[in-house]
PAVEXSE-412233 format. One record per residue: residue in one letter; x, y, z of N, C-alpha, C, O in turn. Coordinates in steps of 0.02 Angstrom, whole numbers, padded with zeros to 5 digits, always signed. Example, Ala and Ser with C-alpha at 12.3 -4.5 7.8 and 13.67 -1.06 7.14 Angstrom:
a+00660-00284+00390+00615-00225+00390+00660-00165+00390+00712-00166+00423s+00642-00112+00354+00684-00053+00357+00645+00002+00394+00670+00057+00402
//
This chain:
x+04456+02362+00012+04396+02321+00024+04388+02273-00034+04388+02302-00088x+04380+02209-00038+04370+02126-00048+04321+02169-00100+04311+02229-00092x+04293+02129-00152+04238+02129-00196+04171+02105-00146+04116+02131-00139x+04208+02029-00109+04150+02016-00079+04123+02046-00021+04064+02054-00010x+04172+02062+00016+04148+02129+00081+04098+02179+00055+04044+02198+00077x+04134+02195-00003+04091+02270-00040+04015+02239-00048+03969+02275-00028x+04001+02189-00069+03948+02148-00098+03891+02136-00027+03831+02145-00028x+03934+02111+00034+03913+02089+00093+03873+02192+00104+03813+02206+00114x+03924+02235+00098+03895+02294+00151+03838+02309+00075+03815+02363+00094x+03814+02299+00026+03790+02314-00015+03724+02309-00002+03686+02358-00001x+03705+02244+00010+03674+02186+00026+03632+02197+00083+03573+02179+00083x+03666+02234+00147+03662+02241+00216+03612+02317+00216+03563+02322+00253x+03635+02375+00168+03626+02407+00137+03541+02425+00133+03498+02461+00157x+03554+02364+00078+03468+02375+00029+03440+02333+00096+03394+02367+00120x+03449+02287+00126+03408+02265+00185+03387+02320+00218+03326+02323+00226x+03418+02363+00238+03423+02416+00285+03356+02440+00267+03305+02437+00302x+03364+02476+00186+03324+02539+00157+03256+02474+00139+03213+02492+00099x+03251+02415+00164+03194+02392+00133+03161+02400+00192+03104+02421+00185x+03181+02389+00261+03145+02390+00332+03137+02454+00338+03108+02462+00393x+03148+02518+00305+03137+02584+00316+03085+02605+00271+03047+02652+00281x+03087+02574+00231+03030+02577+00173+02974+02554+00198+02926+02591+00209x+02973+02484+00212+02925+02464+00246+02881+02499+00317+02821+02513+00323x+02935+02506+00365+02907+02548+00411+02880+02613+00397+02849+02640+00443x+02886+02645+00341+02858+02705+00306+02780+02672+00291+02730+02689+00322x+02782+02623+00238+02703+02588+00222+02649+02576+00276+02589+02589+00271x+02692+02542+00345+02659+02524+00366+02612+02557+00424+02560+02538+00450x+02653+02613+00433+02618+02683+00478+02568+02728+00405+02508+02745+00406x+02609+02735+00358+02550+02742+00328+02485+02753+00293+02448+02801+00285x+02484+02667+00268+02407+02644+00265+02384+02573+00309+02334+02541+00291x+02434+02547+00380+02428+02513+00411+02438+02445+00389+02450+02427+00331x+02433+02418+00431+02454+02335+00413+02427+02290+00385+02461+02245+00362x+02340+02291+00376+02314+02260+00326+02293+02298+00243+02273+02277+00188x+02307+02347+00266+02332+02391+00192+02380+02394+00169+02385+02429+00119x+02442+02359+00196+02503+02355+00163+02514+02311+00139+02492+02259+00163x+02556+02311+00076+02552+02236+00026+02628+02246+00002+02654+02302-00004x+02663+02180-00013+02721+02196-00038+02752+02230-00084+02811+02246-00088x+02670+02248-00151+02679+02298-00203+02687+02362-00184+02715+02393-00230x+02677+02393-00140+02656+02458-00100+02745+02461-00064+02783+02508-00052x+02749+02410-00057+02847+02405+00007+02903+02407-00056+02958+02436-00056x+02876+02372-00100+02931+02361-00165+02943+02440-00203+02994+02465-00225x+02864+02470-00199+02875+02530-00227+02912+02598-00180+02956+02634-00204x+02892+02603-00129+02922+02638-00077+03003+02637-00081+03034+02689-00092x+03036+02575-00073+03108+02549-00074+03133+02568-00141+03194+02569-00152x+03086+02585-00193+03093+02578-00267+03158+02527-00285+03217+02537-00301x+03116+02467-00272+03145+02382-00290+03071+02371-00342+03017+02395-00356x+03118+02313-00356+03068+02255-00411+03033+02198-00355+03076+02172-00318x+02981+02182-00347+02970+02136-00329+03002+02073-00304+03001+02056-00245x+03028+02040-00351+03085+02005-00345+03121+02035-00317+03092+02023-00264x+03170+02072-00298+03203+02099-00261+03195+02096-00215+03233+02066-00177x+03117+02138-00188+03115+02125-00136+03111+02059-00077+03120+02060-00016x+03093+01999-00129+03071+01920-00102+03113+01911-00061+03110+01892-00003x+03193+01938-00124+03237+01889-00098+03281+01902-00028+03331+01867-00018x+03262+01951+00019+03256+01988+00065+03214+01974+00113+03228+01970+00173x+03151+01966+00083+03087+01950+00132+03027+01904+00097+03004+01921+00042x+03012+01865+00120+02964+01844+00059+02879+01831+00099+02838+01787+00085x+02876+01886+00150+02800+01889+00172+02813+01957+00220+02857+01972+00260x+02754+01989+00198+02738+02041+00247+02724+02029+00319+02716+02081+00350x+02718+01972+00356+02714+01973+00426+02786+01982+00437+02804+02026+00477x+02836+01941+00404+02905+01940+00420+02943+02002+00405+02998+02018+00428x+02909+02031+00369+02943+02114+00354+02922+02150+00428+02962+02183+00461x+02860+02141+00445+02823+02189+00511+02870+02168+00555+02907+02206+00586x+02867+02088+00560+02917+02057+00651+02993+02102+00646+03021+02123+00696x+03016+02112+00578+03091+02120+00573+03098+02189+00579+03150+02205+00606x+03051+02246+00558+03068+02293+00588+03047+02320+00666+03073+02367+00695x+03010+02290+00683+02992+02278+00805+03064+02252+00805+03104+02288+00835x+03089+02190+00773+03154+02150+00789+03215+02218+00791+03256+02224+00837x+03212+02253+00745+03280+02292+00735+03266+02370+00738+03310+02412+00729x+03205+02384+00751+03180+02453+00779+03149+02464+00830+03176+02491+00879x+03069+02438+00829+03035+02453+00881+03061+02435+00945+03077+02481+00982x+03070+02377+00965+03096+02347+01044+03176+02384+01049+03180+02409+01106x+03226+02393+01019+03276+02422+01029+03249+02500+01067+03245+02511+01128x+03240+02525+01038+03195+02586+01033+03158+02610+01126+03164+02659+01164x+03120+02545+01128+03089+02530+01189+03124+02511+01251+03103+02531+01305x+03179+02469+01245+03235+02433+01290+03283+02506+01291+03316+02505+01344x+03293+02547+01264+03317+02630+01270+03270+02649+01323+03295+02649+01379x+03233+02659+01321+03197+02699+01353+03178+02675+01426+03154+02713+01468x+03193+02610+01435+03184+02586+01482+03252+02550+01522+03246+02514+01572x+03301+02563+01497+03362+02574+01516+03389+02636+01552+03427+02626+01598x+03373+02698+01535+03385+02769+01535+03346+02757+01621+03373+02756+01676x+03286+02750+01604+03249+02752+01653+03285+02719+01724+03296+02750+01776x+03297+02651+01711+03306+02603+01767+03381+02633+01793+03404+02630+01850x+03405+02658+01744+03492+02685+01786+03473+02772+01832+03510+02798+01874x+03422+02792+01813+03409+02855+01855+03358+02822+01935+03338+02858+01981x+03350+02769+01931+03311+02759+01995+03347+02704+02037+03380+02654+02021x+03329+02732+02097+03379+02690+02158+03358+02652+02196+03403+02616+02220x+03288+02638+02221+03260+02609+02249+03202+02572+02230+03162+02606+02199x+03183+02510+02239+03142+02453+02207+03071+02505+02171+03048+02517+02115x+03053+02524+02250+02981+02545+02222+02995+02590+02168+02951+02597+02125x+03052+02622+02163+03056+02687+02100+03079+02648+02036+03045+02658+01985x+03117+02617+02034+03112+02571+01973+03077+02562+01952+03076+02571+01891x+03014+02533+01991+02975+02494+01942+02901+02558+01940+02848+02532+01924x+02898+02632+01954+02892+02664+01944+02906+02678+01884+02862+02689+01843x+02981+02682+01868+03015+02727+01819+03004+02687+01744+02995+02705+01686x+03008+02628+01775+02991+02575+01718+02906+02598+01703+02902+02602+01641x+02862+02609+01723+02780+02633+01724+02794+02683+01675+02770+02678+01619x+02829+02727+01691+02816+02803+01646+02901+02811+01600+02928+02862+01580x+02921+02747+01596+02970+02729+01518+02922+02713+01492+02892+02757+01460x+02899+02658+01495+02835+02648+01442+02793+02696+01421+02793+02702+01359x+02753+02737+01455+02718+02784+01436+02754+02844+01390+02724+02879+01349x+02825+02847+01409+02838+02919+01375+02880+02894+01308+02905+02936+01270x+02886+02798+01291+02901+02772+01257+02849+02771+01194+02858+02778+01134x+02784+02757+01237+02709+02762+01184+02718+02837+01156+02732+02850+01097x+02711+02875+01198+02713+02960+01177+02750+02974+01122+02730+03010+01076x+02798+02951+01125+02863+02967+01068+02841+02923+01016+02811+02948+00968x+02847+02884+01017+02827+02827+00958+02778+02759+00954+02787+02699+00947x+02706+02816+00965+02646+02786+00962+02668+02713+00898+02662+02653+00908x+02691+02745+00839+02682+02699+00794+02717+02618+00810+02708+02571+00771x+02755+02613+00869+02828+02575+00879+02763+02541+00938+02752+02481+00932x+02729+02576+00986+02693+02557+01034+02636+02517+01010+02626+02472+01051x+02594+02513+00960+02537+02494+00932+02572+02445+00908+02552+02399+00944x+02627+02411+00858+02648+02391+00819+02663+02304+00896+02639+02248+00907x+02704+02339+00919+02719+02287+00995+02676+02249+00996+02682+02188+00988x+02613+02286+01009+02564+02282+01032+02500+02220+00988+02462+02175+01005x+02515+02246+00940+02490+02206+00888+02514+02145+00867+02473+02113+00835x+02567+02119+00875+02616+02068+00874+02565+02023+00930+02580+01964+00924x+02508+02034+00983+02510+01980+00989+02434+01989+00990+02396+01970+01035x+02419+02019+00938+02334+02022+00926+02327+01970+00874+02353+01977+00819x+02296+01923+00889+02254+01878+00867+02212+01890+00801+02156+01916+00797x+02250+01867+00753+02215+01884+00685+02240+01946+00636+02207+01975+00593x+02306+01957+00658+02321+02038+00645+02389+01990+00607+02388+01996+00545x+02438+01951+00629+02496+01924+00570+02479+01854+00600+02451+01834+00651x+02517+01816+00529+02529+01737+00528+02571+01715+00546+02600+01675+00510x+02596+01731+00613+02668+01700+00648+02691+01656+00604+02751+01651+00618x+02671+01597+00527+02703+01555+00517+02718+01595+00481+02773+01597+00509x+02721+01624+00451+02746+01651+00396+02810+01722+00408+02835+01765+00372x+02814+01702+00482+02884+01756+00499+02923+01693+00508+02901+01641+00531x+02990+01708+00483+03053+01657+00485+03047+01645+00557+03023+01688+00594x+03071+01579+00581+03060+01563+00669+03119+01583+00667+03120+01586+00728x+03168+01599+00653+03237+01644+00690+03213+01710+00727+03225+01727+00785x+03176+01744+00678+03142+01821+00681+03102+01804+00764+03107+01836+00816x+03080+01770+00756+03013+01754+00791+03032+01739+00851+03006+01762+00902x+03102+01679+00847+03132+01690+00929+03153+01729+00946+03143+01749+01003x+03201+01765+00895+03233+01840+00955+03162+01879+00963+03152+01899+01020x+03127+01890+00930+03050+01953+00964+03062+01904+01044+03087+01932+01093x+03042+01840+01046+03015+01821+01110+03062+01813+01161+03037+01801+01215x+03131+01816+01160+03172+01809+01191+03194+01898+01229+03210+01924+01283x+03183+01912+01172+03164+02017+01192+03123+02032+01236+03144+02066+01282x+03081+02018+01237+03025+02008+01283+03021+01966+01331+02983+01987+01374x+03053+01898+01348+03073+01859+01412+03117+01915+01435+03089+01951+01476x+03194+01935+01415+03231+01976+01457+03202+02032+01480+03234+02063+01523x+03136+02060+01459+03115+02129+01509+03084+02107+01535+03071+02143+01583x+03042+02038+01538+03009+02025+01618+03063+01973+01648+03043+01939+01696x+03123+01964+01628+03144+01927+01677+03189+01980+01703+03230+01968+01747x+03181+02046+01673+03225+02088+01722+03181+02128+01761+03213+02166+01798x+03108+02136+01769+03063+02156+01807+03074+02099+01872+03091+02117+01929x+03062+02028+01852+03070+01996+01899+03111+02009+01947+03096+02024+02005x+03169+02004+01920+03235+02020+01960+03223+02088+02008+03257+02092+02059x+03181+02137+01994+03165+02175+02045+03121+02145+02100+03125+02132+02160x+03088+02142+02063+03032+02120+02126+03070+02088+02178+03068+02101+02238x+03122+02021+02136+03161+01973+02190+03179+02010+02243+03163+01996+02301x+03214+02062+02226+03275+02121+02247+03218+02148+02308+03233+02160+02366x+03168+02152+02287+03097+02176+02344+03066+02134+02397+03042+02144+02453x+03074+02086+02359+03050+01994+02411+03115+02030+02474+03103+02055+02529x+03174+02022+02446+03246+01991+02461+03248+02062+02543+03257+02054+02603x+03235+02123+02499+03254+02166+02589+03197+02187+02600+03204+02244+02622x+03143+02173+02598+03085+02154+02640+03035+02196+02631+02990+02201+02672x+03036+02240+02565+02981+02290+02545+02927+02260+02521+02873+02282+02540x+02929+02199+02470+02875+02164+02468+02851+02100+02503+02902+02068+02517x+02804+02071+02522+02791+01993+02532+02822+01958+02502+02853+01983+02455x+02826+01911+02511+02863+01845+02499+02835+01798+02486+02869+01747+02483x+02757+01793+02472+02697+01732+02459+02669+01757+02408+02608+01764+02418x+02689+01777+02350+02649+01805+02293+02707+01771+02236+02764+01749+02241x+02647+01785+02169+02706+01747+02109+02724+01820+02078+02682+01857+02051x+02776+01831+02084+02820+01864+02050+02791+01888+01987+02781+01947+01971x+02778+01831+01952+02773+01833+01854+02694+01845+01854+02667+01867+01803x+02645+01828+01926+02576+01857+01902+02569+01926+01896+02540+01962+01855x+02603+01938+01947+02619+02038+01974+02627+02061+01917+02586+02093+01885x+02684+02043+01900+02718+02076+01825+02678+02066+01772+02692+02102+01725x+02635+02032+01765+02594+02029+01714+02529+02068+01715+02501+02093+01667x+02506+02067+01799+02451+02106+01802+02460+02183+01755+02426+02208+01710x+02530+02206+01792+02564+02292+01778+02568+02286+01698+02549+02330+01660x+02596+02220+01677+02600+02266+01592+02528+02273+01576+02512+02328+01552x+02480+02224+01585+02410+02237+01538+02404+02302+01571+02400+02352+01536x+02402+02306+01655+02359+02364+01684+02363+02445+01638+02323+02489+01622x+02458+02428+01627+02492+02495+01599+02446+02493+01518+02402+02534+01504x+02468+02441+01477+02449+02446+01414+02394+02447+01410+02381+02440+01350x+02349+02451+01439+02262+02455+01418+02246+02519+01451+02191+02540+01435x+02288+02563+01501+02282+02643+01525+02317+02657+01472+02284+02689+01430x+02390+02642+01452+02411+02698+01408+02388+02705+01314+02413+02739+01270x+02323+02649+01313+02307+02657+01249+02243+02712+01253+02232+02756+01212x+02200+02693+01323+02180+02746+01331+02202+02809+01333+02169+02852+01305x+02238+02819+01354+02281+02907+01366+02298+02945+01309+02304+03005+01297x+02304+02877+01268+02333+02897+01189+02279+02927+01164+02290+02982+01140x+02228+02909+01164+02156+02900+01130+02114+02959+01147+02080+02991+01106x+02120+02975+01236+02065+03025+01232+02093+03095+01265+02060+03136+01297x+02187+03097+01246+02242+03166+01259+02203+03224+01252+02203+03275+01286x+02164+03207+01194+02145+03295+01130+02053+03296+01164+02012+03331+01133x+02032+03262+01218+01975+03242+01218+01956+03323+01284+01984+03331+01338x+01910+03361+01258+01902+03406+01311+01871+03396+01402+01870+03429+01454x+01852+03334+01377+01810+03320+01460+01883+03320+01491+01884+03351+01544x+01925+03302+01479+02028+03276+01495+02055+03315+01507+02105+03307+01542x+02038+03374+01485+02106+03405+01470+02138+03453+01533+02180+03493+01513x+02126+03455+01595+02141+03441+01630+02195+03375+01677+02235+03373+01724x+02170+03340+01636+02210+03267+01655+02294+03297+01634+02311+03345+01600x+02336+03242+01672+02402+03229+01676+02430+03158+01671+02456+03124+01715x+02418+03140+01597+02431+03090+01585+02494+03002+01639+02491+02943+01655x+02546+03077+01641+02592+03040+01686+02584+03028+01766+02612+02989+01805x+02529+03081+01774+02516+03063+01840+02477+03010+01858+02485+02977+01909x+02426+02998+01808+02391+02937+01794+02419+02871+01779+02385+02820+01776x+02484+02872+01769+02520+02803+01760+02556+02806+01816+02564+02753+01846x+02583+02860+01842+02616+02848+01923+02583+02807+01946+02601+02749+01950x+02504+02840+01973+02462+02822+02024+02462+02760+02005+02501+02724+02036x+02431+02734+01965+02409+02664+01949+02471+02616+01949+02460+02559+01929x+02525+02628+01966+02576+02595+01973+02586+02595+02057+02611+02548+02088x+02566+02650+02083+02572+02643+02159+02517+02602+02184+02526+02570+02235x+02473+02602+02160+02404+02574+02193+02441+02495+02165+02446+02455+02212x+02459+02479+02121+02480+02408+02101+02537+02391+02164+02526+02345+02203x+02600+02435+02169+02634+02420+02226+02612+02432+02302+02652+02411+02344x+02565+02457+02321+02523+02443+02378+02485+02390+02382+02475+02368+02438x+02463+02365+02338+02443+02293+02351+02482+02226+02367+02459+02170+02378x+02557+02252+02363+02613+02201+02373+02652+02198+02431+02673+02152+02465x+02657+02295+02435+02710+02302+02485+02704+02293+02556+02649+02275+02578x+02763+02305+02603+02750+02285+02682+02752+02332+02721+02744+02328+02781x+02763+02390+02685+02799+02471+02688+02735+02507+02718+02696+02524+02673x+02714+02522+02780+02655+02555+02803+02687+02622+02772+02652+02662+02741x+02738+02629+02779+02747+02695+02760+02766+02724+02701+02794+02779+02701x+02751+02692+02646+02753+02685+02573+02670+02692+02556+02641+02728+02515x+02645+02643+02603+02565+02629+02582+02554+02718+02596+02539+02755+02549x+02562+02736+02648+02540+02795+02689+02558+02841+02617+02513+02846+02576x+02628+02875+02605+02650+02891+02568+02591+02924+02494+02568+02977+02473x+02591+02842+02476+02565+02827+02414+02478+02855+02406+02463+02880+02352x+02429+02850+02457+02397+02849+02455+02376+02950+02462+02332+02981+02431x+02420+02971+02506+02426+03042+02496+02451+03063+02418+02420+03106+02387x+02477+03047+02404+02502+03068+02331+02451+03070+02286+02438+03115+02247x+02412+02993+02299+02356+02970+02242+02297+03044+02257+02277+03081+02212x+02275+03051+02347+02218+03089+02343+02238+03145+02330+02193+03184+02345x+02301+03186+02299+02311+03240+02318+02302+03270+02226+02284+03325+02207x+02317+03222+02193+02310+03204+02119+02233+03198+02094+02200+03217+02046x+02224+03168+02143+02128+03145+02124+02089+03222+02142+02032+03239+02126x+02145+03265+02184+02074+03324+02173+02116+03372+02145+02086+03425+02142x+02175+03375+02121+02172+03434+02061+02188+03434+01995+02213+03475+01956x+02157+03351+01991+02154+03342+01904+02096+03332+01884+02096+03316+01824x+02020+03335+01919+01961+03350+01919+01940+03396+01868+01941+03457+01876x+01916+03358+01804+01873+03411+01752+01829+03464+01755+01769+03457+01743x+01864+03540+01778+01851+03573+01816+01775+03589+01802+01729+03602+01841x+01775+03584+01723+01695+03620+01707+01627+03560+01718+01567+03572+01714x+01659+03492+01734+01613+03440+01754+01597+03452+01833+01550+03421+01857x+01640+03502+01879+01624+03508+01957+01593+03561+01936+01534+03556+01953x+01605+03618+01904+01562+03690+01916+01471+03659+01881+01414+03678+01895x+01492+03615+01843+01421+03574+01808+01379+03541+01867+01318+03541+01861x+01396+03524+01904+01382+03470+01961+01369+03512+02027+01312+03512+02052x+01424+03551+02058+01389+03611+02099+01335+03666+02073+01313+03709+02111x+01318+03661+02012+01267+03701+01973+01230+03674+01977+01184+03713+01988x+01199+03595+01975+01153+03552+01993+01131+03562+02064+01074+03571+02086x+01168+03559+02083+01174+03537+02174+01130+03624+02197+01077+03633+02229x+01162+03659+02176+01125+03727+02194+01082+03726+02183+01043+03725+02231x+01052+03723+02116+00980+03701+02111+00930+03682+02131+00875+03708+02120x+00945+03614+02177+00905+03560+02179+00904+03574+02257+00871+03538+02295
//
């Protein structure tokens, strides 16, 4: 091995252990508690050192989503899409990759997530190289959602007069604003009863019943949903409520 090869994997190296360092800081004391003095010490680098590597903490956050979190996520939602065979289960399976993607690595899920909260990083201050691959990561999983749906237009499970990219957009907020809830109130006793995954099924079927042409999918779906809706019922909120009812 070259002096300069050795120098190149050296180099590649301390990059490595600085995005691992960092992702250590930034779970935590979070992202506006993290400062580059706090990343320099973790990595145990000099300051300088660290610049010359990164020279702003938004661009340290984008670069580890760039080379952890979304890899991470595009796993999980790969695994998923090769075990399902049929449109509607895809984009099922894709519903509860995400969810069991949050589960595993809440910290990787929030972080996504935050990338496009408003007031949380200074996009200018992430290198625009960084900044296009995040967004280009993110075009290829809805342009490969699309491509289902097409696949659904195409042998006749869904309509054919709807926009594609509104659908798909409805499902990610619908998913990401249930599964931050789910995160939030798991340990919560009124819940605990609940079945987290069954709650992202459903809400993914009720989203594909509003599209599909499938009476017998709708039919399907809607048995599944009521059959879910009465035995994930917070049991001690019905014995609370028939205790009323006797009463009164």
């Amino acid at each position: 091995m070259g002096i300069l090869e050795r120098k190149q994997k050296e180099k590649e190296k301390r990059r490595l252990d600085i995005l691992k360092a960092a992702l250590k800081v930034f779970l935590r004391v979070g992202y506006n508690n993290t400062s580059m003095d706090l990343i320099a010490e973790e990595a145990q680098l000099s300051k300088g050192t660290l610049y010359l590597y990164y020279k702003t903490k938004d661009d340290l956050y984008a670069s580890v989503l760039l080379e952890k979190g979304f890899p991470t996520l595009i796993k999980f939602l790969n695994e998923a899409d090769s075990k399902a065979n049929s449109i509607e289960d895809k984009i099922l399976s894709f519903s509860l990759a995400y969810y069991r993607f949050a589960v595993s690595y809440p910290e990787f899920f929030n972080m996504i997530n935050e990338l496009h909260s408003e007031g949380t990083l200074n996009l200018s201050n992430i290198k625009p190289e960084t900044l296009e691959s995040l967004r280009k990561i993110e075009e290829d999983i809805f342009k490969e959602k699309l491509l289902t749906f097409q696949k659904g237009i195409e042998t006749g499970i869904f309509n054919d007069d709807f926009s594609t990219c509104y659908a798909i957009t409805q499902l990610w907020l619908a998913l990401t604003g249930t599964i931050q809830l789910l995160l939030s109130i798991h340990k919560s006793e009124m819940f605990k009863n609940l079945n987290p995954e069954d709650v992202v099924s459903d809400l993914t079927k009720v989203f594909i019943m509003a599209y599909t042409n499938s009476k017998t999918l709708i039919n399907q779906y809607r048995k599944d949903i009521f059959n879910n809706s009465r035995k994930q019922a917070p049991t001690h909120l019905v014995d609370e409520l028939h205790q009323i009812k006797s009463e009164n």
